[in-house]
C-alpha positions, 0 to 999 in steps of 0.5 A: 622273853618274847621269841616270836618275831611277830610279836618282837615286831608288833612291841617295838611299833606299839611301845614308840606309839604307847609312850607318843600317845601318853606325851601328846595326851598330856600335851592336849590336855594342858593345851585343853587346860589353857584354853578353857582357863583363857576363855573364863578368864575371858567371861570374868573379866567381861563381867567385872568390866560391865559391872564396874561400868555400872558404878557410878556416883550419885549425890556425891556417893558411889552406887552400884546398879548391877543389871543381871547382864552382867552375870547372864553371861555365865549360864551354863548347864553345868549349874555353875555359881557366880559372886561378885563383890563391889568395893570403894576404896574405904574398903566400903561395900557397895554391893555382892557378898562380903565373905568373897575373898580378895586376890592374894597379896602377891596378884595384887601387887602385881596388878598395881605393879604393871600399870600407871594408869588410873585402870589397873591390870586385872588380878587373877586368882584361884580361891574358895568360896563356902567349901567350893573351889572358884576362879576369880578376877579383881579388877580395880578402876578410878572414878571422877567426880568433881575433882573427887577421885575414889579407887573402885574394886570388882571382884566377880567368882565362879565355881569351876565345874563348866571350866573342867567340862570344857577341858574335858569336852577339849582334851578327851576326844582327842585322847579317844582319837589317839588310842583309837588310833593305837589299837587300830595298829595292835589289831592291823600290824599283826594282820601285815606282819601275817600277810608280809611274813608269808614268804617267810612261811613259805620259806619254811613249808619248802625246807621242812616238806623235802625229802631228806635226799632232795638235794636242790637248791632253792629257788628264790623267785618271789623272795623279798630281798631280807630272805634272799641271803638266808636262801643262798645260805640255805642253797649254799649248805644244799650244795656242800651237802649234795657234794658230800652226799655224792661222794658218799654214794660214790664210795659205796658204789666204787667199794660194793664194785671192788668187793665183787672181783674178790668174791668172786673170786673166792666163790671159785676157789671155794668151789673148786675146793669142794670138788677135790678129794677132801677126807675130813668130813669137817673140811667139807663142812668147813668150805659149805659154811665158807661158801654160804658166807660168801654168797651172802657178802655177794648178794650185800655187796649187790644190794649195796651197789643196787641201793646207792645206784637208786638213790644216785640216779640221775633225773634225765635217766628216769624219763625212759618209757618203761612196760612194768607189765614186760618188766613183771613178767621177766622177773617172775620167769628168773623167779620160778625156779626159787618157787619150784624149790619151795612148791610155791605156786607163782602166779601173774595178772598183767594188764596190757598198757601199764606204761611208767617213766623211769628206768628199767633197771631199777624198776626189774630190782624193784620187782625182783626184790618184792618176789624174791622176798614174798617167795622167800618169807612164805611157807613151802606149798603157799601162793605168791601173785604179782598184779600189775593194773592201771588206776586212773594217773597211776599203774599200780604194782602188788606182790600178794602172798598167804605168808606169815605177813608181817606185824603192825607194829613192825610195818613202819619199820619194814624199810629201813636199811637192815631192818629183817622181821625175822631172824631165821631166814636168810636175807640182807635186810635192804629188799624194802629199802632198795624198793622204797628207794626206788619207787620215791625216785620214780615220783611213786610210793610203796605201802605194805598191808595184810592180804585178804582175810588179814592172811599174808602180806601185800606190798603196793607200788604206785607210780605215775603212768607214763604221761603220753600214754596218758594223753593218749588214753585220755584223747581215745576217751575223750574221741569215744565219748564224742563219737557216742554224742554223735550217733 
């Protein structure tokens, strides 16, 4: 079964030009068939007329002087042979081969059944002449002379070659001119349907490239009016979608807000419990684990509320000049007493001028994120380095550590939601996930490598550098590069 539509389409023009190119080739081949039996009916009749002309009587006989004009007429390259065959009306031969055979009885009547007149109709038959097929034509006249009347008969036959060669010579250039024609279809209408189904094409690179959180309607622009009623379906689905997707967030968002009051709440009961005098070791024990448990709820519910602010961010909101470098920089100062406590050595290299568009909130979890993790995964006396650089049309962010760093075969996976490389220390699983839900909301991407060495770990986000500073940039160095023509 043919699922293609290219292909669905390109069989219904051939078949109606299939079953239109046999039926006029059989119609052209009949035509063909017609007119060549016309025409050397044509020529016998013409030769039975000239030799008939030529009998004539001599004292008081019927003679047959036949002249080779007669029979000239039928040269033909195609090596054709003629007979011919005279008889009075005694069924005596006057001249031309004798075993020619007369018309059937059924042309003959016929002649002799159509006419009056002393000049009969021509009578014309298909016959056989020494094992050879032949077309023949009798034809049968009165001659006078004094008072006598005697019927005189011509019977004139050719072989069929030239006649079949005129129906080909006819028929096939335009059987030729029609099949032509059908392949030159087979071979342009699919290159059409390629060239008119590009829209189509398009249509799908533009559903199947988007991103799973890209919620936006379609554009139709350019569309054929056959598409626009699949993209409005499309569009309509985006929409129910982006409703539903939105409604979701916002739960999130609203459930991760209400859990923070009561966890916190219970984080000061808690405390406030350790402090009293407890005299059961186990007690004391008891509210740690509680407390720890609770300060975890605390970081999830953050994370969440973190994560779908990411991902329900508006676009108008990601358009503030940001300095990665400050943002950087402030995290890694709210970040060295972590490093303290794990004798880590923190360290920076913050370029000047690292200027993005997006918004700074996010853009400090980003960071905050990625040294918290680097921090929290590498050994106790290792090395932790932010490197904030620009690169070309990109600022480019890296979070470096000589840690455990993490598998190859785990790398793909590092952010996905919950996903943790290891087991044995604490953490939510969303660092990565809030990461790469940021960076792809600020047009920019997130990769994660072994260190130098294949040591540690290095995360790598590049994001598109703020435009203005980039114009400008790019006018200093076009102003540079002028000034040094010039001296």
């Amino acid at each position: 079964m043919v699922h293609s539509l290219r292909a669905r389409l390109l069989l219904w023009l051939l078949l109606p030009l299939a079953a239109f190119t046999v039926v006029t080739g059989g119609m052209s081949y009949d035509a063909a068939r017609q007119t060549a039996d016309l025409l050397q009916d044509n020529s016998l009749l013409a030769s039975a007329r000239t030799i008939i002309e030529d009998v004539d009587w001599e004292n008081g006989a019927l003679v047959a002087n036949i002249p080779p004009a007669a029979l000239e007429m039928f040269e033909s390259p195609y090596q054709d042979r003629v007979f011919y065959k005279v008889l009075a009306g005694d069924g005596r031969l006057l001249g031309g081969v004798p075993e020619l055979a007369p018309p059937p009885a059924s042309a003959q009547s016929f002649a002799q059944s159509s006419t009056q007149s002393s000049t009969q109709l021509p009578a014309f038959y298909d016959s056989q002449y020494d094992g050879a097929p032949i077309r023949a034509v009798a034809y049968e006249r009165m001659l006078y002379d004094s008072g006598r009347a005697e019927r005189v008969t011509v019977i004139v036959g050719k072989t069929v070659a030239s006649r079949q060669a005129m129906i080909d010579g006819l028929w096939r250039p335009q059987l030729m001119r029609q099949w032509l024609m059908l392949a030159l279809v087979a071979l342009l209408v699919p290159l059409g349907l390629t060239l008119e189904l590009r829209p189509l094409m398009k249509l799908k690179n533009d559903v199947a490239d988007r991103e799973p959180t890209e919620l936006e309607p379609i554009r139709p622009d350019h569309l054929p009016s056959e598409l626009r009623p699949i993209v409005d379906a499309i569009n309509q689905c985006i929409a129910r979608l982006k409703v539903h997707a939105s409604t979701q967030r916002q739960f999130i968002a609203d459930a991760a807000h209400q859990l923070r009051t009561p966890l916190t709440l219970l984080a000061t009961q808690i405390q406030f419990a350790s402090q009293c005098d407890a005299q059961d070791p186990a007690l004391f024990v008891a509210l740690r684990g509680v407390r720890r448990t609770s300060q975890k709820m605390a970081e999830l519910t953050s994370q969440l509320l973190l994560l779908a602010q990411a991902e329900s961010m508006a676009p108008e909101r990601m358009g503030t000049r940001v300095d990665l470098g400050a943002v950087v920089s402030s995290v890694l100062e709210e970040s060295i007493q972590a490093a303290q406590q794990r004798d880590i050595d923190l360290g920076a290299e913050l370029d000047d001028g690292v200027v993005v568009a997006g918004n700074a909130g996010l853009l400090a979890s980003l960071a905050a994120n990625l040294v918290d993790n680097a921090i929290r995964y590498t050994q106790a006396g290792g090395n932790v380095t932010a490197i904030c650089r620009r690169e070309g049309s990109e600022v480019v962010l890296q979070v470096v550590d000589n840690g455990p760093g993490i598998p190859a075969e785990a790398r793909k996976h590092v952010f996905e939601r919950f996903y943790r490389v290891a087991t044995d220390t604490e953490g939510t699983g969303l660092g990565l996930a809030i990461v790469h839900q940021v960076a792809r909301s600020h047009g920019g991407a997130v990769s994660v490598g072994p260190g130098a060495g294949r040591v540690g770990l290095v995360v790598t986000v590049r994001l598109p550098v703020w435009r203005e500073a980039a114009e400008r940039s790019g006018s200093k160095e076009r102003h540079a590069m002028l000034e040094a023509a010039l001296t």
